[in-house]
C-alpha positions as a LaTeX table, in Angstrom:
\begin{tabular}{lrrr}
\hline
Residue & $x$ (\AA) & $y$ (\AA) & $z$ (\AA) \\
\hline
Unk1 & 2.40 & 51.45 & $-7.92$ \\
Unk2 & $-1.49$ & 52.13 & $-7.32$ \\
Unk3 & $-2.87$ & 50.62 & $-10.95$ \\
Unk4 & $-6.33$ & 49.73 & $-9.20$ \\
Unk5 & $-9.26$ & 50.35 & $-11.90$ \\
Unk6 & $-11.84$ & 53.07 & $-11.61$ \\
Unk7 & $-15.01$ & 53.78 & $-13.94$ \\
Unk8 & $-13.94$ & 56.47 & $-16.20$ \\
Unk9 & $-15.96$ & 59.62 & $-16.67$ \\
Unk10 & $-17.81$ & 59.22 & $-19.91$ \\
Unk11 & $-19.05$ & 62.15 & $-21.88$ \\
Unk12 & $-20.92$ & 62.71 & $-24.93$ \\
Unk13 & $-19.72$ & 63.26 & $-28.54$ \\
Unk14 & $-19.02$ & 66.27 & $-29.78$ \\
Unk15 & $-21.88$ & 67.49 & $-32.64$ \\
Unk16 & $-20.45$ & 68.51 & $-35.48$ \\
Unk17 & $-22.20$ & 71.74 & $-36.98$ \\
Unk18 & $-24.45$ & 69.69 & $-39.46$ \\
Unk19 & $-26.27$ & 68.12 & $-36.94$ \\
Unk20 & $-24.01$ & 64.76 & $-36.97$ \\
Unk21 & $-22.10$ & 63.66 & $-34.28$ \\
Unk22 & $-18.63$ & 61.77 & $-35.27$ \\
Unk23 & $-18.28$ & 58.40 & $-35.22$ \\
Unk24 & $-15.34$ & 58.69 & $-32.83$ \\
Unk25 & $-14.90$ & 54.55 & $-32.53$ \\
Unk26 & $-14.66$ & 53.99 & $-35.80$ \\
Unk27 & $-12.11$ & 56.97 & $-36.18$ \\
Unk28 & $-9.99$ & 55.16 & $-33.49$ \\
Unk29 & $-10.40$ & 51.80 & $-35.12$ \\
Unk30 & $-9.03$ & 53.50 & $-38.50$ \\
Unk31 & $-6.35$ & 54.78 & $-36.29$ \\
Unk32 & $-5.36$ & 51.72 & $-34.01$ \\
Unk33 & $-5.42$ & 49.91 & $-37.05$ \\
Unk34 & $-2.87$ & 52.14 & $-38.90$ \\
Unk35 & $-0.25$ & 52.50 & $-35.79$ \\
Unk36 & $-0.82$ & 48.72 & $-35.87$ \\
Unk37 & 0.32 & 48.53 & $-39.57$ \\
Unk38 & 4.38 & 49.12 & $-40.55$ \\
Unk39 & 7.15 & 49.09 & $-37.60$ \\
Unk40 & 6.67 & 52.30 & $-35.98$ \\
Unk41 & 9.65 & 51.90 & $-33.76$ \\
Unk42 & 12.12 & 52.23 & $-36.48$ \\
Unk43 & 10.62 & 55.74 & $-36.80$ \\
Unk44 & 9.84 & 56.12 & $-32.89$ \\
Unk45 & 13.54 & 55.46 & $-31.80$ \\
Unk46 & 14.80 & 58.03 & $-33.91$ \\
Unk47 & 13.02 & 60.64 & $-31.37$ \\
Unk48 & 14.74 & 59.75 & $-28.06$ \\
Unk49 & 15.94 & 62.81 & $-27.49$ \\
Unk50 & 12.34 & 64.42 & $-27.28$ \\
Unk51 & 11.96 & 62.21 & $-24.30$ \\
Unk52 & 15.35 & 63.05 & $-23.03$ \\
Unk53 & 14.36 & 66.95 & $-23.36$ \\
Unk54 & 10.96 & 66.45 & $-21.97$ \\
Unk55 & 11.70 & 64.53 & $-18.66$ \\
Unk56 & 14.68 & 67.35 & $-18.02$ \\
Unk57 & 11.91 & 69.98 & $-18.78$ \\
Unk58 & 9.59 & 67.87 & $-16.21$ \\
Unk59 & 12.79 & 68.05 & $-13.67$ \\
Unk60 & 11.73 & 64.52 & $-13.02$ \\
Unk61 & 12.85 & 62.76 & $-9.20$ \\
Unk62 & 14.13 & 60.06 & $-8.40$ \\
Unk63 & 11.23 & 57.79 & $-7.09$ \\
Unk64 & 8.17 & 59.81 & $-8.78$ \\
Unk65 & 5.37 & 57.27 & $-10.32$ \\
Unk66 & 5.35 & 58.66 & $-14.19$ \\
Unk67 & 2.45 & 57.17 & $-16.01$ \\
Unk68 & 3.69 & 57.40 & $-20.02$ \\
Unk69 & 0.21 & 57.62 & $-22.14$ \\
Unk70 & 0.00 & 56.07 & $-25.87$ \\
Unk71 & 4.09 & 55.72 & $-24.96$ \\
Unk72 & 4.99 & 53.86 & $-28.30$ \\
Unk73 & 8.13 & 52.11 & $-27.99$ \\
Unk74 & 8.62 & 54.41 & $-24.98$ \\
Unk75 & 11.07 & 57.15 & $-25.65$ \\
Unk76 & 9.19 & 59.35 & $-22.62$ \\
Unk77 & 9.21 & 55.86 & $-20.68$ \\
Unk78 & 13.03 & 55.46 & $-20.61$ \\
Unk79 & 14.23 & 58.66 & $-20.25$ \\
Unk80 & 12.07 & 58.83 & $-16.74$ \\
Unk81 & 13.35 & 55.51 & $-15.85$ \\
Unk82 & 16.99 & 56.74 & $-16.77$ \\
Unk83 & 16.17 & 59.11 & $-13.97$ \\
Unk84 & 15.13 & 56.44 & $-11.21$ \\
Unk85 & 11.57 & 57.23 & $-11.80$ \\
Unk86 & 8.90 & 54.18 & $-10.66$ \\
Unk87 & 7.62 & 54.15 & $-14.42$ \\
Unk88 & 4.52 & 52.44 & $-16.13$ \\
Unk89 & 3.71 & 53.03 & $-19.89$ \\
Unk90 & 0.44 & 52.49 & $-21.84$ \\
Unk91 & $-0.61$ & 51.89 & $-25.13$ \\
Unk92 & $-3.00$ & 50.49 & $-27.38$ \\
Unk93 & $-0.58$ & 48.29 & $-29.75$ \\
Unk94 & 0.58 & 45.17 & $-28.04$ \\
Unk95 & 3.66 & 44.96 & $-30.56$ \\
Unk96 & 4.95 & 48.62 & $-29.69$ \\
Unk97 & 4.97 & 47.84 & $-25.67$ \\
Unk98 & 6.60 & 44.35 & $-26.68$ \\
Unk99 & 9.64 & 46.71 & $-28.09$ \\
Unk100 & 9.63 & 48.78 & $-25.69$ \\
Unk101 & 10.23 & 46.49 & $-23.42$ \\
Unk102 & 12.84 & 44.50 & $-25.23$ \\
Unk103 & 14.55 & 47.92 & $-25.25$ \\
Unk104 & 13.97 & 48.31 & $-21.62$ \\
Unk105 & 15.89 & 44.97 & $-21.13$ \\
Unk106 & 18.80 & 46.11 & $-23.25$ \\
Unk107 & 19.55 & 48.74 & $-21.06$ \\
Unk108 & 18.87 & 47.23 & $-17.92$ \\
Unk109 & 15.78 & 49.67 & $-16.55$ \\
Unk110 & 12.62 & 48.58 & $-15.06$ \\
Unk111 & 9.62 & 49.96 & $-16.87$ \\
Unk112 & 6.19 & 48.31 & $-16.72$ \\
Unk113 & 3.46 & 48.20 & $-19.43$ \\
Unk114 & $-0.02$ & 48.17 & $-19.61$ \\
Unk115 & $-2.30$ & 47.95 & $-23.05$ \\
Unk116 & $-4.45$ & 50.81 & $-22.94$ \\
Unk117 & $-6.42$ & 53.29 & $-24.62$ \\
Unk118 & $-5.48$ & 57.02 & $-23.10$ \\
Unk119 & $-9.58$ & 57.83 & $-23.16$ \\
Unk120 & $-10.27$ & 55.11 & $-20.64$ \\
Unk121 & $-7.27$ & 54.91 & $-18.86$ \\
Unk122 & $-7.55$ & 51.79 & $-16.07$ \\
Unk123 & $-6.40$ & 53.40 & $-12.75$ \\
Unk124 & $-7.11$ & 55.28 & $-10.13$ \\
Unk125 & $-7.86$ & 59.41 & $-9.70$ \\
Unk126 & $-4.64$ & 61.18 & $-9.03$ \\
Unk127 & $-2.00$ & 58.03 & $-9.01$ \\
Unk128 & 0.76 & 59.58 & $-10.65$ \\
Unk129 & 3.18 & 62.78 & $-10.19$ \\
Unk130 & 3.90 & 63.19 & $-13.07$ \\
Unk131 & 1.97 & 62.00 & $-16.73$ \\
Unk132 & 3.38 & 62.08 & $-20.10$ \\
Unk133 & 3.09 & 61.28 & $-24.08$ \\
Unk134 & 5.21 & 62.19 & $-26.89$ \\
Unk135 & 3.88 & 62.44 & $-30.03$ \\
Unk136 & 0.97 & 59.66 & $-29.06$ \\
Unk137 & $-2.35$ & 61.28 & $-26.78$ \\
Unk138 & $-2.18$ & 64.17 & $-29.37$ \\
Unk139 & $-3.75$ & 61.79 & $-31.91$ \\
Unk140 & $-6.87$ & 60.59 & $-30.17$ \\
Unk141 & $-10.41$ & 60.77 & $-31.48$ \\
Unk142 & $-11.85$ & 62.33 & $-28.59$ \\
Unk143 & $-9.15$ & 65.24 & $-27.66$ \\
Unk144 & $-11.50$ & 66.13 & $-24.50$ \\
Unk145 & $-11.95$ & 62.88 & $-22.80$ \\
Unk146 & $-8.26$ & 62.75 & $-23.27$ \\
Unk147 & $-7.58$ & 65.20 & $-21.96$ \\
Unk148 & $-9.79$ & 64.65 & $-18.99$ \\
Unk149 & $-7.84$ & 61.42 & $-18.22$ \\
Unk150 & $-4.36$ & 63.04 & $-17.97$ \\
Unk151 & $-5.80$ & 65.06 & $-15.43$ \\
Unk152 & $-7.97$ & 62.92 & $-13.42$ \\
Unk153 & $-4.56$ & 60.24 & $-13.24$ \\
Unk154 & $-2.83$ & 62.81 & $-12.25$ \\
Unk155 & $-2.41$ & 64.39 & $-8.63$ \\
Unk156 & $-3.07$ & 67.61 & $-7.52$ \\
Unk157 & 0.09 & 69.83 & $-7.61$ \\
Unk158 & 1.63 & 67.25 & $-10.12$ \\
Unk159 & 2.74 & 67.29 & $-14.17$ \\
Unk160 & 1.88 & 66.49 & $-17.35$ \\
Unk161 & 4.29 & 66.54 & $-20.02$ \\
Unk162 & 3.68 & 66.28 & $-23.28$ \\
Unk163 & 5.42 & 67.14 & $-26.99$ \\
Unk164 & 2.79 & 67.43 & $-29.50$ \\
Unk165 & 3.61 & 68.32 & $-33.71$ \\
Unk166 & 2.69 & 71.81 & $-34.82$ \\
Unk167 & 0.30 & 72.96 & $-37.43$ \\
Unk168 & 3.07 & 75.07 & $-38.97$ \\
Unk169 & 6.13 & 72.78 & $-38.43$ \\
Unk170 & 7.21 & 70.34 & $-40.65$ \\
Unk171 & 5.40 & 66.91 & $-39.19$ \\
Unk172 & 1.79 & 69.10 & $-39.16$ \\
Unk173 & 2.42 & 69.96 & $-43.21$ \\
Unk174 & 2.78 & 66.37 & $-43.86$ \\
Unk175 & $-0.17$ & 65.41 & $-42.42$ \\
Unk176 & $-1.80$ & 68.28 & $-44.15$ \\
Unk177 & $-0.42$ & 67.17 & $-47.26$ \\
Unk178 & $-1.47$ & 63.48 & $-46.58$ \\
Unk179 & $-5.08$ & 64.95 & $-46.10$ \\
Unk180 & $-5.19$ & 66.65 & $-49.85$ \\
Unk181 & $-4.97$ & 63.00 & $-51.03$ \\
Unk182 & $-6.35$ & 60.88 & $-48.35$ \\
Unk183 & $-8.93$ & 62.91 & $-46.79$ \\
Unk184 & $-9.39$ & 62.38 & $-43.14$ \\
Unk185 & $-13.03$ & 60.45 & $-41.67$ \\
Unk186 & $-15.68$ & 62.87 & $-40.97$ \\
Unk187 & $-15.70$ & 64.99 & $-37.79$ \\
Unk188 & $-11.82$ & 63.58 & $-36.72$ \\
Unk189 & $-10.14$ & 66.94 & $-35.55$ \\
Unk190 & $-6.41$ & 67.38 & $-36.72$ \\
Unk191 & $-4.06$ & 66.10 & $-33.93$ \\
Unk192 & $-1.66$ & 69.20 & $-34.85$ \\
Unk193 & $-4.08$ & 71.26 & $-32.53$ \\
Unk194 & $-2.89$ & 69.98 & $-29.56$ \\
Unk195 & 0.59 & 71.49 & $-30.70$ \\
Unk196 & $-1.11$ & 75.42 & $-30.70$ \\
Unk197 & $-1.66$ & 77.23 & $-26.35$ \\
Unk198 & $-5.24$ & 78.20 & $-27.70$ \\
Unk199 & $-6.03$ & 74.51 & $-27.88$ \\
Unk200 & $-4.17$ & 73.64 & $-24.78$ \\
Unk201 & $-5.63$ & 76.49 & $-23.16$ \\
Unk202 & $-9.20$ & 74.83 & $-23.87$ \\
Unk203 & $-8.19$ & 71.63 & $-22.70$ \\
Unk204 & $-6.63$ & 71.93 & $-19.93$ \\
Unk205 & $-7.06$ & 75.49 & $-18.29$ \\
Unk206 & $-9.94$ & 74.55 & $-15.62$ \\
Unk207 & $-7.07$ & 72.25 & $-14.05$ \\
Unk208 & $-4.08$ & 73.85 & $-14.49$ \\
Unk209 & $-2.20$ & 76.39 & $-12.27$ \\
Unk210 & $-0.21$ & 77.12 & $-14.69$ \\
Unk211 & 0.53 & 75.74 & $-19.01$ \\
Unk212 & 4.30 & 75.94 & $-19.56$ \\
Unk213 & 5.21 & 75.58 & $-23.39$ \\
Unk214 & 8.36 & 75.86 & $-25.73$ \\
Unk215 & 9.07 & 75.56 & $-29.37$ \\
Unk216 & 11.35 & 72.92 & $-29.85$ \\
Unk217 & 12.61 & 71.22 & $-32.84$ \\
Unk218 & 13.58 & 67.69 & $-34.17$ \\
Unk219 & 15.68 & 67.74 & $-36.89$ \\
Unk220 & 15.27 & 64.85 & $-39.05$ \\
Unk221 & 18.49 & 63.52 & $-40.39$ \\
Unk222 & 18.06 & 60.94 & $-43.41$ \\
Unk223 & 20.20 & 59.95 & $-46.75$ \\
Unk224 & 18.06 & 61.42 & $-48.85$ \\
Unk225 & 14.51 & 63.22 & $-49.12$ \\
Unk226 & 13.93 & 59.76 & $-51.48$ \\
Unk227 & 15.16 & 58.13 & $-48.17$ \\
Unk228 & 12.67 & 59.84 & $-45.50$ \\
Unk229 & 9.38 & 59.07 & $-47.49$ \\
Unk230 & 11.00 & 55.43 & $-48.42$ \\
Unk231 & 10.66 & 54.87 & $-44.60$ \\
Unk232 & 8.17 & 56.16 & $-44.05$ \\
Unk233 & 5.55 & 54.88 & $-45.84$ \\
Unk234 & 7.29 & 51.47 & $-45.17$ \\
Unk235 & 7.04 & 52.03 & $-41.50$ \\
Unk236 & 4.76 & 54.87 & $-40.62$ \\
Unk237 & 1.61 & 53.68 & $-39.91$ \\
Unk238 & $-0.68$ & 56.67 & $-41.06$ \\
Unk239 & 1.89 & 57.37 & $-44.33$ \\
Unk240 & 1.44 & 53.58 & $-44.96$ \\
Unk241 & $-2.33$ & 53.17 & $-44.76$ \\
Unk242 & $-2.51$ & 56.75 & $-46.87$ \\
Unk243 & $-0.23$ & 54.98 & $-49.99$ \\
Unk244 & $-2.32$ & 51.94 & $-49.68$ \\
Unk245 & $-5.51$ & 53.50 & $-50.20$ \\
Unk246 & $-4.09$ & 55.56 & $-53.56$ \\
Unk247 & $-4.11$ & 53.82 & $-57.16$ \\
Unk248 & $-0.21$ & 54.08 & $-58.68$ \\
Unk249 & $-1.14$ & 57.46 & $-60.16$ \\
Unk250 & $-2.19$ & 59.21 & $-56.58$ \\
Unk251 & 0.90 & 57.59 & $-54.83$ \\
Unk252 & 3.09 & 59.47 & $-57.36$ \\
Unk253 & 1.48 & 62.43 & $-57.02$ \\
Unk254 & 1.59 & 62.28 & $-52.72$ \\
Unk255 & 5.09 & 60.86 & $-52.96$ \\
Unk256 & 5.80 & 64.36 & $-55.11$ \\
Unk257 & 4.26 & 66.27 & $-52.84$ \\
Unk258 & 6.05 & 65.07 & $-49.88$ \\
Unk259 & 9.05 & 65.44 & $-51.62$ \\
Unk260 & 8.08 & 69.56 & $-52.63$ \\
Unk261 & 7.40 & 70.12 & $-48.85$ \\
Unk262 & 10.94 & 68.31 & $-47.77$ \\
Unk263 & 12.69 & 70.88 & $-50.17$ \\
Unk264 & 10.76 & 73.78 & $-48.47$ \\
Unk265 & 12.03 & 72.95 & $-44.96$ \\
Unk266 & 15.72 & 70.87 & $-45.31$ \\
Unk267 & 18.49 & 72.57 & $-44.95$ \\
Unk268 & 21.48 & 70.29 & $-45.52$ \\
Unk269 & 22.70 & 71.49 & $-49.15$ \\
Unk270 & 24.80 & 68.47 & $-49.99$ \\
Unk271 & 21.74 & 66.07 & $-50.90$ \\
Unk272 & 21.29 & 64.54 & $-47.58$ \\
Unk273 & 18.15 & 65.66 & $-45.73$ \\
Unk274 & 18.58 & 68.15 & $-42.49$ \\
Unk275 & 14.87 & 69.02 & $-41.89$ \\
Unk276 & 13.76 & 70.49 & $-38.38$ \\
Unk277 & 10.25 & 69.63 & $-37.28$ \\
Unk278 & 9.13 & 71.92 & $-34.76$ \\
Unk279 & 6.97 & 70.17 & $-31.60$ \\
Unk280 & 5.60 & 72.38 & $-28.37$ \\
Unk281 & 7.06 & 71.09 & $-25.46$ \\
Unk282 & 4.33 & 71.48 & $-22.54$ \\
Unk283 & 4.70 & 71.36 & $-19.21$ \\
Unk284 & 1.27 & 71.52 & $-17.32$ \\
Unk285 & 1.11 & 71.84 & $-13.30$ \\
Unk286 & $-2.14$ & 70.65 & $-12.01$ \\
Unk287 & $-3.60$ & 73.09 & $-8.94$ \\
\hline
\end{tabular}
């Protein structure tokens, strides 16, 4: 596989209205810090079968070289190596690509990692067939630099894949709920945008020949509502880092709100929690 560095197109910050540009490193520093923070593969493993659907929805060959961007503990990684797929994944947490590895090993498949940040991705223009992330690039600072890096990786006439929350699904209201407490830094744009085709459409239209996208859902299947926010603010970076910065009163008050927005969306009925989170599943050709 062609990893070989190459200088990285650099742009400038985006201005907000005020006259301020953001301070996009120390947003990602907030953020690398919280995906550091809790166990996020007890959460991540629980999505597999978004990778599963996205590499089918990819029609990923045998052979391809499938970069996976901000991969996690590689969901998107192993379902393309499943598929005999020559398969390298990236991300900025050491730990994460430490599990997925160890995964990787449990299942005998061969699936090499790199620690890297998907706005300065190390390798060369147009190495891969296919490029994906699930759940991960959607969150960077800088959504047009990384944007311009899934392209540039990418070759001409290949994919990128990606599943990225909605604003209006279940995933986007927590983190719209988590904002009413915890307000996000100044200028950071909500990652939930990358889940709407007008935002896509911005980010990717000068390169694509065509933007493919589907409503999915992942249903979330836990003991309780009490047992969903239990987890995650014990392993979910961003719902960790949120409780932590909230005196007992505030976590009360998110911890009720959570539980409010659960009981708008589950639909079990017998206590347990059955709660569909809807994602867009996109599937970008390049021209």
């Amino acid at each position: 596989m062609d990893t070989a560095a190459t200088p990285v197109r650099q742009e400038p910050p985006k201005v907000l209205q005020h006259g301020a540009a953001p301070d996009l490193e120390a947003i990602k520093t907030r953020q690398r810090s919280a995906w550091s923070s809790g166990n996020y593969a007890l959460i991540g493993t629980t999505l597999q079968i978004v990778g599963e659907q996205l590499c089918e929805a990819l029609d990923l060959r045998a052979g391809q070289k499938v970069l996976d961007v901000a991969a996690g503990n590689g969901n998107v990684s192993l379902a393309a190596a499943r598929r005999g797929c020559d398969v390298l994944a990236t991300d900025y947490v050491p730990a994460l690509l430490a599990r997925l590895q160890e995964r990787a090993c449990a299942d005998e498949l061969e699936v090499e990692t790199r620690e890297a940040d998907a706005e300065a991705l190390p390798f060369a223009d147009h190495g891969f067939d296919a490029v994906t992330s699930s759940f991960g690039v959607m969150f960077t600072p800088d959504q047009e630099r990384a944007a311009s890096e899934l392209v540039r990786v990418c070759r001409r006439g290949g994919k990128i894949g990606l599943a990225n929350w909605t604003p209006e699904g279940f995933i986007g209201q927590v983190f719209k709920t988590i904002g009413k407490h915890v307000p996000p830094p100044p200028g950071a744009r909500s990652p939930a945008l990358w889940g709407t085709r007008d935002r896509l459409a911005e980010l990717f239209d000068a390169d694509a020949g065509s933007i493919a996208t589907a409503q999915r859902h992942f249903t979330f299947r836990y003991r309780s509502a009490e047992h969903w926010v239990k987890a995650f603010r014990t392993w979910y970076g961003p719902m960790l880092k949120a409780f932590a910065a909230l005196d007992a009163s505030g976590q009360a008050a998110l911890e009720r709100d959570l539980l409010a927005l659960i009981a708008r969306f589950d639909r079990a009925g017998d206590g347990t929690m059955v709660t569909p989170a809807e994602y867009l599943e996109v599937v970008i050709t390049l021209r």
